[in-house]
Structures are given as C-alpha cells and as structure tokens.
Residue, then its C-alpha position, 0 to 999 in steps of 0.5 A: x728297599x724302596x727309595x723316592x725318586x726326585x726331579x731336578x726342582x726337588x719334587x718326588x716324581x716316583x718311587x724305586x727299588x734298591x737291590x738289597x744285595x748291593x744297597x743293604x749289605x752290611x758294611x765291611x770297614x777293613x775291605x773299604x780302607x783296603x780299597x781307599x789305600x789302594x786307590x791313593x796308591x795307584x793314584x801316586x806318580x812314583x817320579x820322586x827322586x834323589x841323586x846318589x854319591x855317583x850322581x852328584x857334580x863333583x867329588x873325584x878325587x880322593x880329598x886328602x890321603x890315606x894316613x898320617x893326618x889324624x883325620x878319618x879316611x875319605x874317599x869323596x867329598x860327595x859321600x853322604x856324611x859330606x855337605x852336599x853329598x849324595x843321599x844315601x837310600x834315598x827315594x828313586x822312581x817306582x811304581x806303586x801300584x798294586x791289585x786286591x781280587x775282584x771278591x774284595x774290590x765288589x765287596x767294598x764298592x758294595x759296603x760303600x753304596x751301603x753304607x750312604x743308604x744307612x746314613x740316608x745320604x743316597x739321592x736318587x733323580x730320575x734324571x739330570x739335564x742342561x740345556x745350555x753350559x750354566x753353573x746355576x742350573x746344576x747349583x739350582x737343583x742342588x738348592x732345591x734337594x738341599x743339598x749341602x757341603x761335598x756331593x758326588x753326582x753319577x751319570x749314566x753316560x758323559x754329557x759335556x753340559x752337566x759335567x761343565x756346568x758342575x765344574x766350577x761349583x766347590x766341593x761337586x764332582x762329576x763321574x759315570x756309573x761305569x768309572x765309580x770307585x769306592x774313594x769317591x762314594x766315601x768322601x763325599x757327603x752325598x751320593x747323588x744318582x740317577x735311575x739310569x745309572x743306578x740301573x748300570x750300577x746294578x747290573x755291574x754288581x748284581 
C-alpha cells in the first residue's frame, strides 16, 4: 500500500510503500495483550518484601505457659495473628520475567503496526533533524502535522538533539527502530516514523 511522505513543516515531499506483510495484517488482539502483559511484567522490579515471624524484632520468649490459663496456647508475640507480627505468606523478591516464542513476539509487533495504519494513525517523514537542542522545533513540526495528545516518534538511529528536544514535551516519546516493542506502538495516539527507520523496521520482520 502506498503512504505520503511528509517533511518537518507538514509538506507531502514524496510518496512510499508499506509491505503489506508487516503493515496489512490483520490484527490479532490476544497476541498483542500477550505481549503488553509480558512487557509490564518484565518491567517490574520484583524487590518488594515483607518481614516473616523469624524476621521481625522481638518475640523469643514463649509469652505465658502452656496451660492452665484459660487462654490459647502462644508461642511468639510476633506470630502473624499477633499486632506487630510477621506477615504470613507475604510478598519476598522474585523475579517476574518471563518469554513468549519468537512467531508470537512477530506476530504482535506485526498486529500492532497494523493495526496504526487501519486507524490511519501512521505518520511517515522523510526524516527529523535539530540543529541545535530547542523544544520548539520538534513542538513546531509537530503543530505543523497536527498532531495531537500522546505520539511515539521512531529514529533510525540516537540523535541526542531530537531526543532532547522532545524530552520535555508532554505526552511524546522518543525511541529507535531497533528497541520498538508492540506497548509503545499501542499506547500512543500516533506512530510517527521516518523512511529511514521504516526501511530497518522492514527488514527486522520481513
């Protein structure tokens, strides 16, 4: 399928090709909320942690005996029913990373991609440059595409001066061809790439 190919001040310069098996999928939603679980499980820490009945100040010696006071047997004042006692079957540090196959992790980014060219959400520039570090040029090119709300720009490659310059700017982000995931292509409004990294996109997942 053919695309427009627009510069920084919103003129269409020239025209390009989607490959139709990367951009005209149809979209498979149960492969791309795999992928997103997967993502946002990666991304946790897994540091959280509570102090068990052994861990807790305190609590060694036995608090009243056996028998004979009518009350129930206790062995610790820092067992869990106690106040102030351990937490029992409380959260410890793990790891919560897992993998889904290499068909699957294609599939997704491919129904992804997709699906911004179904909602013709796909903005494709022939390239983005800064000459110097200044928010408003990237805010400029933005005005000028009519872009609005939360946009996902794609390099080809780190340039310290687009990346800074879109820093500071709510709601845009920044990242390369080569670190996409299918989270970021969802959750933002706008897929905003030049042909550059559409070329090194295509070549990842023809």
């Amino acid at each position: 399928m053919q695309i427009s190919v627009y510069d920084m001040t919103g003129k269409q310069v020239s025209e390009t090709e989607l490959r139709d098996e990367i951009f005209g999928i149809e979209p498979n939603e149960s492969v791309m909320h795999a992928m997103v679980v997967n993502y946002l499980a990666n991304q946790r820490q897994g540091t959280q942690s509570t102090l068990t009945r052994t861990e807790v100040r305190g609590g060694g010696r036995k608090p009243w005996r056996q028998k004979g006071t009518g009350r129930a047997r206790q062995g610790s004042i820092r067992a869990p029913q106690w106040y102030h006692g351990g937490v029992a079957l409380g959260p410890k540090p793990r790891s919560y990373n897992y993998t889904l196959n290499k068909k699957v992790r294609r599939l997704a980014m491919k129904s992804a991609l997709s699906t911004k060219v179904i909602d013709s959400n796909i903005v494709v520039l022939d390239a983005i440059k800064a000459e110097e570090f200044k928010t408003k040029t990237i805010v400029a090119m933005l005005d000028a595409l009519k872009i609005e709300g939360k946009a996902l720009i794609v390099l080809p490659e780190v340039d310290q001066k687009v990346i800074k310059s879109a820093a500071n700017i709510p709601g845009i982000k920044t990242t390369l061809a080569t670190t996409l995931n299918v989270y970021d292509i969802l959750n933002y409004d706008k897929f905003v790439v030049t042909t550059d990294a559409l070329a090194k996109i295509e070549e990842v997942y023809k």
